[in-house]
C-alpha positions as a printed Julia matrix, in Angstrom:
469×3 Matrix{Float64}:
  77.4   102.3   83.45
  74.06  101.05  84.13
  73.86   99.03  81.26
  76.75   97.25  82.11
  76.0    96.51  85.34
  72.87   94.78  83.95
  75.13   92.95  81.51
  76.9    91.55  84.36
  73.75   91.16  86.34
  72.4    88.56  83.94
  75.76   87.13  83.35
  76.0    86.01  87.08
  72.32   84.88  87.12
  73.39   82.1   84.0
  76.03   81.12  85.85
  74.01   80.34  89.03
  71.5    78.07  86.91
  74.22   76.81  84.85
  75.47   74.96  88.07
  72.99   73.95  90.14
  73.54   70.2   90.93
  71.39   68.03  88.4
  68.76   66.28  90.42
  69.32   62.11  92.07
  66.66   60.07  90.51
  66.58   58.54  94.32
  65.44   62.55  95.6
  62.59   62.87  93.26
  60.77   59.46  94.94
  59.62   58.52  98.12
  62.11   55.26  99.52
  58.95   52.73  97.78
  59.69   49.49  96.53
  57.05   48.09  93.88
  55.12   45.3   94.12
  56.37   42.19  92.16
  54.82   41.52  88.82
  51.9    39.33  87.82
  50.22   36.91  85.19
  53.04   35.65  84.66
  53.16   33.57  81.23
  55.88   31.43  79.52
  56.2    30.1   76.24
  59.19   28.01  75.66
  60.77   28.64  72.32
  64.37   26.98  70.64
  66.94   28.2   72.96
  65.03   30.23  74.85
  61.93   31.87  76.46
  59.54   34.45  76.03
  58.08   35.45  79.6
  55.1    38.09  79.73
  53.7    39.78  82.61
  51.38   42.27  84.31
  53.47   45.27  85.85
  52.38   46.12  89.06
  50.03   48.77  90.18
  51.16   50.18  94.31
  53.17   52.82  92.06
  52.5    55.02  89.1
  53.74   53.71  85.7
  55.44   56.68  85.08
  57.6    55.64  88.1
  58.42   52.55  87.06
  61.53   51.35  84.84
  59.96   48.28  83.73
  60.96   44.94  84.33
  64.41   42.72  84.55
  64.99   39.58  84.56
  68.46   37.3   85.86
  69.07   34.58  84.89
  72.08   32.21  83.38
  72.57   30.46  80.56
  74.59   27.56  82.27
  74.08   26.0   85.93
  77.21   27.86  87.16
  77.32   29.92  84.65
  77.56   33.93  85.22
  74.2    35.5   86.55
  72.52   37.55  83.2
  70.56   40.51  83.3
  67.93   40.87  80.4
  65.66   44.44  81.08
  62.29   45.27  79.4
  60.81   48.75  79.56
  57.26   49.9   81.14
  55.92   50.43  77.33
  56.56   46.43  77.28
  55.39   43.48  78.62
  57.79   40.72  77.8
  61.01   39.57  78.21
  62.73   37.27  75.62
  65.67   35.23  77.09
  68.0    33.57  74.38
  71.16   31.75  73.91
  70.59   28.23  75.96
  72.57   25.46  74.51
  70.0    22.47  75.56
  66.5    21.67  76.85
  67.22   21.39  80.59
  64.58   23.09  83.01
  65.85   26.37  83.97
  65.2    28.98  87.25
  64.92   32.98  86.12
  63.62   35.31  88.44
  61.76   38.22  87.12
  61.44   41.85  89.06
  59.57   44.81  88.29
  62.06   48.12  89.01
  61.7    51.79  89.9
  63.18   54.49  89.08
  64.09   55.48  92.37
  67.03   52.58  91.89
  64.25   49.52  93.87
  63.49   46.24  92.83
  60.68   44.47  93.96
  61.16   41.06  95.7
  61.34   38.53  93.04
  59.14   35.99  91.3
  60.98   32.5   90.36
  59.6    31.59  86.97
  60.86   27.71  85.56
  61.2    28.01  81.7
  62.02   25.16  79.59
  63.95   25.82  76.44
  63.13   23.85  73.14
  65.82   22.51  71.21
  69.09   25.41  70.41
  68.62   27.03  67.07
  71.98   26.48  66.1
  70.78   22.41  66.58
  67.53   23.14  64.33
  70.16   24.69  61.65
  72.05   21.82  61.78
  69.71   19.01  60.62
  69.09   21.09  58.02
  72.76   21.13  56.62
  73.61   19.76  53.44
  77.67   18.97  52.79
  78.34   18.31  49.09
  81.51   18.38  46.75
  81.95   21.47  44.72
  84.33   22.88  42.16
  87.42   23.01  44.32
  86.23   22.21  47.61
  83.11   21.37  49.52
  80.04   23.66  50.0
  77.75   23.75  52.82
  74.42   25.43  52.55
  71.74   25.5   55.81
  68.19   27.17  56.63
  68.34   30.2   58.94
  64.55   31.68  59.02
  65.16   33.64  62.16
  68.04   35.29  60.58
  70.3    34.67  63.81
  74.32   35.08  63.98
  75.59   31.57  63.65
  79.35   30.34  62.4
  80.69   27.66  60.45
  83.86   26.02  61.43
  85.46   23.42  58.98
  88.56   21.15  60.1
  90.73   19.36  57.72
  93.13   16.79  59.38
  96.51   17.47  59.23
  98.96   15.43  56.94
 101.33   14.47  59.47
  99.43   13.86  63.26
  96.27   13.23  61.32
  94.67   15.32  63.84
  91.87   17.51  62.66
  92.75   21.12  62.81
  90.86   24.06  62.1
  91.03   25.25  58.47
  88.58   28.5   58.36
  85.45   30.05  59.66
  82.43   31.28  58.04
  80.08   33.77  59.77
  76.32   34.7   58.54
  72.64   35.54  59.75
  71.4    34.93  55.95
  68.24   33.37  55.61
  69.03   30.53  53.24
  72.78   30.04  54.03
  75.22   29.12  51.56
  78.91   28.87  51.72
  82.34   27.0   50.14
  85.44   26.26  51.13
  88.78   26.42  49.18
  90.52   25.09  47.48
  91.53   21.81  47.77
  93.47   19.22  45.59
  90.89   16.79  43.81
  91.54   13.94  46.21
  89.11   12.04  48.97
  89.62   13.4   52.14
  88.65   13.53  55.94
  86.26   17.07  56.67
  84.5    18.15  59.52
  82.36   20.77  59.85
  81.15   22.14  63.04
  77.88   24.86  63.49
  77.99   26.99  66.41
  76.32   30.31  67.47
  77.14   34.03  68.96
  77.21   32.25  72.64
  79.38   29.34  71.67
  76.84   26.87  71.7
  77.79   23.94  69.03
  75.73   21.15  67.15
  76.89   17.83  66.67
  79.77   18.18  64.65
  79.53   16.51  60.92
  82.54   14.21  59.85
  82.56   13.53  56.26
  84.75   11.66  53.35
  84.25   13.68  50.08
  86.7    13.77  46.52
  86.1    17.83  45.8
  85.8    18.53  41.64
  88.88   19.81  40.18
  88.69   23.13  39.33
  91.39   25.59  37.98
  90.64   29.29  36.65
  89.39   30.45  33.34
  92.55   32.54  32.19
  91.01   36.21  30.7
  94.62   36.8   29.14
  97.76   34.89  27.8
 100.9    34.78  28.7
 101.85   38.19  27.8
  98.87   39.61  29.2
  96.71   40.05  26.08
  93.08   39.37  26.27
  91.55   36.52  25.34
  87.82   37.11  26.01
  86.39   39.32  24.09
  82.45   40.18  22.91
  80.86   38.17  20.27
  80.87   38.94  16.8
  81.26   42.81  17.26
  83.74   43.97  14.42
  82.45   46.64  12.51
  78.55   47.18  10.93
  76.32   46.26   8.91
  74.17   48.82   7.14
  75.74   51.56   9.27
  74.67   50.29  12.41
  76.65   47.85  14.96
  76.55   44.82  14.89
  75.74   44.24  18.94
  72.08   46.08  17.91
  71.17   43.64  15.4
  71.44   41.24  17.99
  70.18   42.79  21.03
  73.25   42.8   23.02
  74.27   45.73  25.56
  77.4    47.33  24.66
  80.33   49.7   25.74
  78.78   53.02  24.79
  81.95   54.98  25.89
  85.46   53.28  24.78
  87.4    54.17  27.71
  84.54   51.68  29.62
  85.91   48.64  27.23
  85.17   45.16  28.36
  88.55   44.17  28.32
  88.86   46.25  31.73
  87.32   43.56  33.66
  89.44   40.64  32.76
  91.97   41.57  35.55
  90.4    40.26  38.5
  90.05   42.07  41.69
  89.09   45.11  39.45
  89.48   47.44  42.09
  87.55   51.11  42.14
  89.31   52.74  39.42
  87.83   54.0   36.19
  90.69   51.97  34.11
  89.2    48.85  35.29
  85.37   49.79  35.09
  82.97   48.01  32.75
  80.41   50.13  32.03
  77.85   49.4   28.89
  74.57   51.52  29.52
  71.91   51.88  26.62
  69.05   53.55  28.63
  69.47   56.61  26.05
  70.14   54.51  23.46
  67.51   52.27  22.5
  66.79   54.19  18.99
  69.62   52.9   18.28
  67.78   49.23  18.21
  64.5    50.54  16.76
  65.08   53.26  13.84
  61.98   55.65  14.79
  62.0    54.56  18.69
  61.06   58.0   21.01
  65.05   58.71  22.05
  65.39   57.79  25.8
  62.97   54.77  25.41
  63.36   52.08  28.07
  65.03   48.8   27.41
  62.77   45.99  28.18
  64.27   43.06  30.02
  65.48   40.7   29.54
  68.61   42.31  27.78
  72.01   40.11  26.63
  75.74   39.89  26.33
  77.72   37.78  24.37
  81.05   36.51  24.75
  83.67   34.9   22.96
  85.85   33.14  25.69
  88.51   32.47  23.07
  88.99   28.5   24.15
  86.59   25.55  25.05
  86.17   24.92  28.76
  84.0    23.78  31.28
  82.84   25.78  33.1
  82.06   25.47  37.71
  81.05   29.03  38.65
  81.89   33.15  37.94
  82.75   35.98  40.28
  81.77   39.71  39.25
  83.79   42.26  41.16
  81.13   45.42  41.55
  82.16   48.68  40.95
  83.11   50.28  44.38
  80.54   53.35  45.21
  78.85   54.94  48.22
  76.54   54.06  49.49
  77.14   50.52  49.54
  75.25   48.41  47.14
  74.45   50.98  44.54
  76.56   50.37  41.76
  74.35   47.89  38.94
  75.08   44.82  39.36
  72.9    41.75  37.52
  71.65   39.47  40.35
  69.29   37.47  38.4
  70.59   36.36  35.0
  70.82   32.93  32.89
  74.26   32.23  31.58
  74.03   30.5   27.95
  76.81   28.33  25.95
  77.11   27.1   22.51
  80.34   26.23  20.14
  78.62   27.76  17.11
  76.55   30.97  17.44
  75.64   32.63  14.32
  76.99   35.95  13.33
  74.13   38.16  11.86
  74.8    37.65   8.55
  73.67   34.02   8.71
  70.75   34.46  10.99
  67.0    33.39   9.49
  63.96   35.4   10.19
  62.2    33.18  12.7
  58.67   34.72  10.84
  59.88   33.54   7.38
  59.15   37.99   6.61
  62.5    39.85   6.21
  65.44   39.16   4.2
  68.42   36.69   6.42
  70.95   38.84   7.96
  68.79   41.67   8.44
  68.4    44.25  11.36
  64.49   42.54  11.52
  65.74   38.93  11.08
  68.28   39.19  14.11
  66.1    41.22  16.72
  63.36   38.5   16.35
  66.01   35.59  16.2
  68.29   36.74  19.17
  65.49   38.37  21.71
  62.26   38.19  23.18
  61.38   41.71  22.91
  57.8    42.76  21.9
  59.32   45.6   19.89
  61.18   43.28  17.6
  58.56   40.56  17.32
  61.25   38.43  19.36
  61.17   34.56  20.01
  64.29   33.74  21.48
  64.73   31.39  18.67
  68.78   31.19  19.2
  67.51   29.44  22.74
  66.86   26.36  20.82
  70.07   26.88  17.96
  72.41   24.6   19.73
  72.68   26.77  23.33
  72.79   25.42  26.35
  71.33   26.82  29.81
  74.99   26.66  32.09
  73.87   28.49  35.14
  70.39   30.2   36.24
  71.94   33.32  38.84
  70.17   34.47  41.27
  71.75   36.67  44.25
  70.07   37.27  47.27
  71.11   39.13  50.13
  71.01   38.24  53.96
  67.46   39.54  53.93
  66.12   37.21  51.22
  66.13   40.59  49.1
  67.89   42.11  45.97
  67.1    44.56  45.72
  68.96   48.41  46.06
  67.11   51.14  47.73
  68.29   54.44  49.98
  69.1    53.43  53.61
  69.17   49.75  52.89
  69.87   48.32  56.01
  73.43   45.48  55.1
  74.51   43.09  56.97
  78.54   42.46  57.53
  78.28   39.43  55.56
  76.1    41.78  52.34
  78.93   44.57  52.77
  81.41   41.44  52.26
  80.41   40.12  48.9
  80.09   43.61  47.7
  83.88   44.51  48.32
  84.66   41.46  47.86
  82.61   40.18  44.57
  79.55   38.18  44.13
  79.97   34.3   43.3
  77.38   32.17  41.39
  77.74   28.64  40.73
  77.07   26.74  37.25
  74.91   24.04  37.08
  77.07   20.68  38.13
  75.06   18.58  35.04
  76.49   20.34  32.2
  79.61   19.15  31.62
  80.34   19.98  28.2
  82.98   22.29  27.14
  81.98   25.75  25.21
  83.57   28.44  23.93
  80.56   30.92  23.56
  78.75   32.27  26.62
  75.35   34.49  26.48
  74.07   36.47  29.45
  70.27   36.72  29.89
  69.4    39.62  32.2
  66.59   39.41  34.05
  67.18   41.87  36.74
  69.52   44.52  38.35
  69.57   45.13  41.79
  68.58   48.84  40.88
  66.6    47.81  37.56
  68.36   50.21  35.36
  69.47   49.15  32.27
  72.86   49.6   33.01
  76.24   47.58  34.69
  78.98   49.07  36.74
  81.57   45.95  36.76
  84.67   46.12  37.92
  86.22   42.77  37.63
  84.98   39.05  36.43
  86.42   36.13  36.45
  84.96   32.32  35.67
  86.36   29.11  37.29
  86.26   25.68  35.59
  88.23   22.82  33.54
  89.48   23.12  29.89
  88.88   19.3   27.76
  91.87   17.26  27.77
């Protein structure tokens, strides 16, 4: 009985501390307003200011908030708050949409809910960012429509807005948006028929302030899609040269090339474009294990060296504008191997193996030796990249980059909206607008992954272009 009526003793004691009143921040202080803050400095930046100060010393620090600042971005606009704690001593105000001489007033606050009186502080803002980004724009022609590209070093939200004018009032009316904080910003828009017409392209940013608008004539490049398939949905692309062996061993080693090491990862899964997540649609050549396979003798596991290759046989001539590759869809984000630096090669007469010369004048043509050192640059194969100067051509040099500048995959890698995007939505890369000849053969040259191992996970691809009259 005892024992319970300490059981119940305690039980009642909980509950008594469980609800006492949590304490007002305005009991724990005396009713003392600080002292307004000092040294103030301000250095006028684009759009904005960055003001500095001296907190004040009639109270402890540990009493203190920090510091707040109002202020409005327009003369009669809404009244801002901006707040900077006590381990800080600036304030950066953002957002103005010109250069006009502005009135902020900056207070230092307590925790027991007072401000001080208020200093007025003039700040002058240099010229908008979003006006900065706009001298640097660049409006061209492109494969089906017109692309805009633009410098962004401070990485800050900012929005495209194109208008095309309407066929019938001939007013100009609003035809999409693009949206990015990437570095070095790039962007199309399409499609459009092959014709001159009226554009205009308008930059704004995240508070609605907008640059002098661009109006533009320009004819964009026709452009139609590479088809993967016929009619009846049989493939048409295929890889290079890749029927049978020679000596026992595939054809795709003698000349370098990843491959499909499982069949159920064919490359004829891509050709449907989006690909989608599932495995029937996956792409999947890896030779990390596999590169005895190359090199008779080579420790099993070795490393493949970059750069490694594909080749393709695109079935039909045709010129081509620029490729999308649909990434395999994995968490987290970004992980799946994807090349983001790569050349893309083109020729109308490749040699098979059979016919290939050792670039050394050494080893009998056709061999295993004769190809490695003909069709790469590897050290282990003595390799020259003599097919380079065989009749290829150079078509596009790839390089992705993400918001960040980087390519790079690693754990917790911090994406933007616009990186999450391309990823579910595939990567584009243009071909170089000089080469206008038609080809039928195309080479990959990898460079890099964006996890640099030897390996792709590609879901869909797709190539854009014109086929010879």
């Amino acid at each position: 009985m005892k024992r319970n009526n300490f059981v119940l003793a305690g039980m009642l004691l909980i509950f008594a501390v469980s609800c006492v009143a949590p304490e007002e921040w305005s009991d724990k202080y005396e009713n003392v307003a600080p002292d307004d803050v000092s040294n103030i400095q301000v250095e006028n930046v684009n759009g904005g200011a960055i003001i500095s100060y001296t907190l004040p010393s009639n109270v402890s620090k540990k009493d203190l908030v920090g510091a707040k600042v109002t202020y409005s971005l327009t003369t009669d606009g809404e009244l801002l708050e901006r707040w900077s704690s006590v381990e800080k001593d600036t304030i950066e105000l953002e957002g103005y949409g010109d250069t006009s001489e502005r009135t902020v007033t900056l207070y230092a606050a307590h925790k027991n809910g007072l401000l001080s009186q208020g200093v007025q502080v003039s700040i002058n803002p240099l010229t908008p960012l979003i006006v900065v980004m706009r001298e640097t724009m660049v409006v061209s022609s492109t494969f089906g429509g017109i692309q805009i590209t633009w410098d962004n070093p401070t990485r800050k939200d900012m929005g495209i807005a194109l208008y095309t004018e309407d066929s019938i009032t001939h007013e100009m009316t609003l035809y999409d948006k693009y949206f990015s904080n990437g570095i070095l910003g790039k962007t199309a828009f399409r499609p459009f028929e092959s014709e001159e017409q009226r554009f205009r392209i308008e930059m704004f940013d995240r508070w609605q302030n907008f640059a002098q608008p661009l109006d533009t004539l320009l004819t964009p490049l026709n452009e139609v899609v590479i088809q993967g398939r016929d009619e009846r949905g049989n493939p048409i692309w295929s890889l290079f040269d890749d029927e049978g062996t020679v000596n026992g061993l595939n054809r795709y080693y003698y000349r370098c090339d990843k491959h499909n090491i499982n069949a159920t990862y064919n490359f004829t899964r891509v050709i449907a474009w989006p690909g989608g997540s599932g495995v029937t649609t996956l792409w999947y050549p890896d030779s990390r294990g596999d590169f005895e396979k190359y090199f008779p003798g080579q420790v099993v596991g070795s490393v493949m060296p970059y750069p490694w290759y594909v080749t393709f046989d695109m079935g039909r001539e045709a010129i081509y504008s620029r490729m999308g590759i649909f990434s395999y869809q994995r968490s987290p984000v970004y992980s799946a191997t994807v090349p983001v630096e790569f050349n893309v090669w083109g020729t109308n007469n490749p040699k098979r193996v059979e016919d290939v010369e050792d670039p050394h004048g050494i080893h009998p043509k056709g061999s295993r030796e004769a190809n490695q050192a003909y069709w790469s640059s590897w050290t282990e194969a003595n390799g020259t990249d003599a097919w380079k100067n065989d009749g290829w051509v150079k078509l596009a040099t790839c390089k992705y980059m993400l918001s960040s500048g980087d390519n790079k995959y690693y754990a917790d890698i911090p994406l933007s909206a616009e990186d999450v995007y391309a990823y579910q939505n595939g990567y584009e890369y243009e071909f170089n607008e000089g080469v206008t000849e038609a080809y039928r053969y195309l080479r990959w040259e990898i460079l890099s992954t964006n996890t640099d191992i030897r390996e792709l996970y590609l879901s869909g691809l797709r190539y854009f272009g014109s086929y010879p009259e």
